[in-house]
N, C-alpha and C positions, 0 to 999 in steps of 0.2 A: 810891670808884670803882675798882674792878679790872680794870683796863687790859692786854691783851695787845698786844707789841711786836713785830711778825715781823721778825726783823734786829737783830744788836747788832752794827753799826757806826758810823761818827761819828752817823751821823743817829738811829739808833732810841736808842744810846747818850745822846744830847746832850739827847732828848726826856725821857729816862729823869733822867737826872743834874739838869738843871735842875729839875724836878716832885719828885724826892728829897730839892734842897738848898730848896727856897722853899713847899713846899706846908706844912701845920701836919702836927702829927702825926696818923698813923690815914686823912689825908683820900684817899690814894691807896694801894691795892695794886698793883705792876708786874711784871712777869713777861715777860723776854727770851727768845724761842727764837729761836737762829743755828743753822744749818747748818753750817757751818766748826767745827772744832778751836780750843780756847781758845789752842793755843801756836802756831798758825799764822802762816807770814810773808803780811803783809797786803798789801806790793807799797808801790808809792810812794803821795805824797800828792799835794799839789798847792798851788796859790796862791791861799791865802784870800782873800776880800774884807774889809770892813770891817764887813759883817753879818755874816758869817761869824765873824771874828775875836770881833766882840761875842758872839755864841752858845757860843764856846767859852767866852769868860771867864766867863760869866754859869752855863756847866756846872763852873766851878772850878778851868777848866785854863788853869794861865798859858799864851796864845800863844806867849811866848821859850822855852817847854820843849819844844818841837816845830817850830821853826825853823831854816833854816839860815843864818847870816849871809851875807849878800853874794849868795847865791841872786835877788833879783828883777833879773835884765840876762839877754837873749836876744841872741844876735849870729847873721844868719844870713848866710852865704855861699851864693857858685855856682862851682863848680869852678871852679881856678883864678885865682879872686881873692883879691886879698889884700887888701881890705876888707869887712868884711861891706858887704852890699842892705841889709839894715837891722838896726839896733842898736834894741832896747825898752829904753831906761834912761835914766834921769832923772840929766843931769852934774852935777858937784857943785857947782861954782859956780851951778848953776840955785837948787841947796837954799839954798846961802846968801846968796843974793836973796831968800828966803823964797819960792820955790814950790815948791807940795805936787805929788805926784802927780797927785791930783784935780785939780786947776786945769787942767792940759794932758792930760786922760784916760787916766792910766795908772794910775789908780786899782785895775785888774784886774792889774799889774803887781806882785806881790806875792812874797814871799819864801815858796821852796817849804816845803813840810811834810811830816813823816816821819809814815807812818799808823800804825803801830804804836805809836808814843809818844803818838798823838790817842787809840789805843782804848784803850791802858794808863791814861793819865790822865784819861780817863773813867770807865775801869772804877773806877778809885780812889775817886770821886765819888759813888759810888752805896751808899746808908742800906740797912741791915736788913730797908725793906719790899719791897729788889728783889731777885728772883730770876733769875737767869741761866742758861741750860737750852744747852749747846753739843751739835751733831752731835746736832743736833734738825732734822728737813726738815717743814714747817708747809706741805703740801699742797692743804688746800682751807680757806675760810672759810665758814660759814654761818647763817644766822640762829636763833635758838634763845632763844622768849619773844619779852622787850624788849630780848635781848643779844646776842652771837654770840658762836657756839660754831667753837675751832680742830684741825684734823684733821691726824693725821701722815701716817705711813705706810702702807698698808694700812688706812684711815681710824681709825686707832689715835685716841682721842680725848686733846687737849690739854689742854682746862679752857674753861670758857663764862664770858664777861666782858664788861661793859658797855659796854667800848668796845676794838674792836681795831687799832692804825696798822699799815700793812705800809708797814716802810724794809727792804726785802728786795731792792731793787736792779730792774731792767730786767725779769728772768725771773721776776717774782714769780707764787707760784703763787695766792696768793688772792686776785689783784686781779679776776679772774671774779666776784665777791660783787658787786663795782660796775660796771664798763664789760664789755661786751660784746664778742666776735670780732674788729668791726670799728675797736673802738677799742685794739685791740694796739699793741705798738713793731710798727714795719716795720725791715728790714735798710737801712741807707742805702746799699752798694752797698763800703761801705769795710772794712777789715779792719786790727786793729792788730798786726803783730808785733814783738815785743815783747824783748830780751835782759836780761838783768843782767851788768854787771861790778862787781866787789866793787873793785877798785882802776884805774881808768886810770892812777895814774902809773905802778901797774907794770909797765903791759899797752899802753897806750896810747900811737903816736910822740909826741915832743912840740909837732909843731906842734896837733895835736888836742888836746891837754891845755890848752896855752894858749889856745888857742880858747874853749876851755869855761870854764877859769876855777872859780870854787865854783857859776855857775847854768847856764845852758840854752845849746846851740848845735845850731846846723840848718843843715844845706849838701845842695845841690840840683844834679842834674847829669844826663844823661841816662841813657835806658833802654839796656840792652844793644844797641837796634836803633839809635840816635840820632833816634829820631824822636817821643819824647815826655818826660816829664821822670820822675826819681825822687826824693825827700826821705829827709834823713835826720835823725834829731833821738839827741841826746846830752841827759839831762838827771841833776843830782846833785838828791837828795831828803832825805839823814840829816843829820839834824839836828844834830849835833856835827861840827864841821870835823876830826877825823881820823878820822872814816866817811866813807871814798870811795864807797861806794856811787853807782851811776848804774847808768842804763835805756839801752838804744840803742834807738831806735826807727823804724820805717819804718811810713806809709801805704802799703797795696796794695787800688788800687780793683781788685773782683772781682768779678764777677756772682753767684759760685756758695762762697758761704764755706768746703761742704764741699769744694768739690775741690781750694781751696787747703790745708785742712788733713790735706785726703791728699796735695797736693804736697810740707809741708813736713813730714810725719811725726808730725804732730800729730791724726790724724784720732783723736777719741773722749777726748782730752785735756782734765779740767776744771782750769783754774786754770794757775800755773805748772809745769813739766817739768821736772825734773835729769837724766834717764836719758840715758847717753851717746849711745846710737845717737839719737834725738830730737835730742840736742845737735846731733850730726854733721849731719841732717837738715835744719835750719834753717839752719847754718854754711853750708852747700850752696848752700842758694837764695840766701841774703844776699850771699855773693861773685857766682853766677850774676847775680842784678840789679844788681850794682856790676860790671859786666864792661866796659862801655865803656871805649876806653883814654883818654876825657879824666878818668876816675877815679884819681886818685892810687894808688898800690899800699899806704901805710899806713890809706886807708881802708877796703878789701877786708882787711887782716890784722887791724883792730880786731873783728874779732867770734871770733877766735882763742881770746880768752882769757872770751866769756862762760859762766855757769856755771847757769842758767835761761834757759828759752824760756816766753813763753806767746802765744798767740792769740787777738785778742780781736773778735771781728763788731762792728763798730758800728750797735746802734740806736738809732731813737728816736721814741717817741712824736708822737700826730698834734696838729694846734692844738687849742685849748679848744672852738674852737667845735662839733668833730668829738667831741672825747671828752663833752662836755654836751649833744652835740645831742639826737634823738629817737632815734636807733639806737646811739650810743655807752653808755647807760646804761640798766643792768638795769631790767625794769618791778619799781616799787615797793621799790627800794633806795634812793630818795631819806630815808627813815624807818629807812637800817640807821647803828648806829651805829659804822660805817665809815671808814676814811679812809685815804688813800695819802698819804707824806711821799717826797722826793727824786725817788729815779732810778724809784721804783716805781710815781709818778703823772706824772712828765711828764720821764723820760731825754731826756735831751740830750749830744750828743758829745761824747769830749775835747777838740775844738776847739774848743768855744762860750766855753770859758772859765771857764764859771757853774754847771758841772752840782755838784758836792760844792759849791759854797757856797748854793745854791739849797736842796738839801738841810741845811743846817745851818740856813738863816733859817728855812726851813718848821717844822723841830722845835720853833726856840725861840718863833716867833709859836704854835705849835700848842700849849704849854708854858702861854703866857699866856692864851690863850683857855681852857684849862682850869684853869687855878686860880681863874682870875675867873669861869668859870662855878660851881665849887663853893664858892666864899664866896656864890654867890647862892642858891647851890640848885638842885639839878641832878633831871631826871626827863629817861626814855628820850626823851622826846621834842622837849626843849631841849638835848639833850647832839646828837641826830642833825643839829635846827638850826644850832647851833654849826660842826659838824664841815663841812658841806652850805657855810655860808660861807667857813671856810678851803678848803676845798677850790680852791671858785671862784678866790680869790686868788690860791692858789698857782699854779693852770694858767694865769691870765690873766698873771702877771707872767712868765713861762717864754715866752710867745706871741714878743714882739720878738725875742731871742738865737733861738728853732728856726726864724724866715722869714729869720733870717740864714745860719740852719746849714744849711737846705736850699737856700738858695743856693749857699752853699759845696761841698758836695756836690758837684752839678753838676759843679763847678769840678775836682775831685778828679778827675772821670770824665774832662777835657778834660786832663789835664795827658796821658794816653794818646796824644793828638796833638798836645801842642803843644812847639817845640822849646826848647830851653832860652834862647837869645836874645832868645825872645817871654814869657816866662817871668815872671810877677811875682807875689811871696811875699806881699805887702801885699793884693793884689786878690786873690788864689783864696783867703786864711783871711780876712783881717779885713774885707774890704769883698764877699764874694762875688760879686763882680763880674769880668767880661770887660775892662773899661773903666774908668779913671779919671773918665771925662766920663759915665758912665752918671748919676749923680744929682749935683747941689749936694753932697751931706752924702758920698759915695766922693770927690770931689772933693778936699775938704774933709781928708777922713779921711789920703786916701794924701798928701797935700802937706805936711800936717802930721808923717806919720811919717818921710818922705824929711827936712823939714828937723830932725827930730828928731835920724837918721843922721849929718846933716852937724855938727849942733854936737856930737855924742859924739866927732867925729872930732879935737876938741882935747885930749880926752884920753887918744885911743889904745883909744878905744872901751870905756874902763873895764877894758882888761887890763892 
């Protein structure tokens, strides 16, 4: 079977790697074109699930080689307090009563991951019949025979293959083969900006250092007017505890993505930016929206010392039922042997929590479905059925987390008038909610993470 992959990142990688290590021999030819540069900094990771984590190991790559110890604790602050609103961590005497994460839902609570050590140790994984094609742009996809054929640049031709995945990310260009206009990503209204600092302890006061710790810290304070809120998040990602590497990071709800990235000098910028004037640019805006003077002055000088900017629009695709309905899908592509894996069939925010592990389970269930199809015997048009069923799965299981996250959304638009006082970190990310009393299960959700805070508080909140 000769498989085209659009995208060799974790997901197109993991799909590739697993099908390299377990299929017999001969039984698959694979063929990766990525866009990006093979020596490219890939930016941070994130925090596997336990699908997740199983899909890497099962591609070869020990999970400990791309972790970073002590990484899964969140503490978030509001100006001026000296306890975080809420602590994500699971106390240590909890552990030796024997309870798991799972047990109490912090199962998504996981220890962050360095990307580049995910695509390295992938890439290491991958046999003789896979080819890797970089600063390769896979344009369009199209049907050709019982297979589809993929198009570069100037429809420069790729090669025709029996079955094509696009793990090409959110802007993929050949998911047009399958959904239609109206089942695009939409912009949600939010924009990620985004810093690198190679070191906080060298750059950063040290009440912020200790805050942070080796995982994540967010503190929340008002807008230069005082009449709505702003976020700010710190987060470490390298995987060896003496790579300081960390992200700063700020949500900015926007209506208009492009005129924030002519506000902040970034307009025409793909990926991340080193060029000074850029640097300055961002540096600019990030003190201008930390200007309030309930803002401490070492948080305004922590963006002093970052050395990359980048900006990132958050979209994301619409429910299953929209992208399977009657107008979300091409007429008579139900028979192409087709499929979208991760961000490229159903993107979900950095906030949902699940977007790169959604992306890793899809690969590996899509891994198994086709090796059990070709021990059975495979023709164009059991391979399209196959594909047709993953599909569905995948969009169906993504459905619960995106009616959460277009909740949340909302939320993000109302932090614009709401003042910090009225302000809750629990209700606008994890329960999308205005209201603790809005449902039994937000109820439920925010009571449990409050008294989560309080017993972390016996141990100084794990710093």
């Amino acid at each position: 079977m000769r498989v085209g992959i659009c995208g060799a990142g974790p997901a197109g990688l993991t799909l590739a790697a697993i099908l390299s290590r377990e299929a017999q021999a001969g039984a698959f030819e694979l063929k990766l074109f990525e866009r990006g540069e093979a020596q490219r900094d890939q930016g941070s990771g994130w925090d596997m699930s336990k699908a997740a984590l199983e899909a890497l190991s099962r591609a070869g790559v020990d999970p400990s080689t791309v972790q970073r110890a002590g990484s899964d604790t969140m503490r978030f602050y509001r100006t001026g307090g000296s306890r975080p609103d809420v602590c994500l961590r699971l106390p240590t005497y909890m552990k030796r009563w024997g309870v798991k994460k799972e047990d109490v839902g912090l199962d998504q609570m996981n220890l962050e991951t360095e990307r580049n050590l995910i695509i390295g140790g992938l890439m290491d994984q991958l046999g003789s019949e896979v080819a890797v094609q970089h600063s390769t742009n896979v344009c369009a996809a199209r049907r050709k025979g019982d297979g589809v054929e993929l198009l570069g640049t100037n429809q420069e031709p790729l090669g025709d293959f029996d079955l094509v995945v696009d793990a090409s990310g959110v802007h993929s260009h050949t998911r047009g083969a399958r959904f239609t206009h109206s089942a695009d990503a939409f912009y949600t209204g939010v924009c990620l900006l985004q810093g690198v600092l190679r070191s906080p302890e060298d750059s950063l006061a040290p009440e912020i250092v200790s805050r942070l710790g080796e995982g994540s810290f967010g503190i929340f304070g008002p807008t230069p007017s005082g009449e709505g809120v702003i976020e700010l998040f710190i987060q470490r990602y390298g995987a060896a505890l003496d790579n300081k590497v960390a992200n700063v990071n700020i949500n900015v709800p926007c209506d208009d993505p492009h005129a924030l990235a002519d506000l902040v000098g970034l307009s025409g910028v793909h990926g991340a930016s080193s060029t000074q004037e850029q640097l300055e640019a961002v540096k600019r805006y990030y003190k201008d929206s930390l200007s309030h003077p309930d803002w401490p002055q070492c948080y305004r000088e922590l963006f002093n010392e970052i050395e990359a900017v980048r900006l990132l629009p958050v979209f994301m695709h619409p429910m299953a039922e929209v992208l399977l309905g009657e107008h979300g899908v091409v007429d008579g592509s139900d028979s192409l042997c087709f499929v979208g894996v991760g961000d490229a069939l159903h993107a979900l925010p950095p906030w949902s929590g699940t977007s790169g592990n959604f992306a890793m389970q899809d690969s590996a269930d899509l891994a198994t479905a086709l090796l059990d199809l070709q021990e059975q015997g495979w023709c164009a048009e059991s391979l399209a059925r196959t594909v047709r069923e993953c599909e569905r799965a995948f969009l169906q299981r993504a459905d619960e987390p995106r009616l959460r996250c277009i909740n949340a959304g909302e939320r993000f638009k109302d932090m614009l008038t709401t003042r910090v006082k009225d302000y809750d970190y629990v209700l606008s990310h994890i329960a999308g909610e205005k209201s603790m009393f809005a449902s039994m299960e937000t109820f439920f959700i925010v009571s449990f993470l409050k008294t989560l805070t309080w017993l972390n508080r016996f141990e100084n909140y794990g710093l």
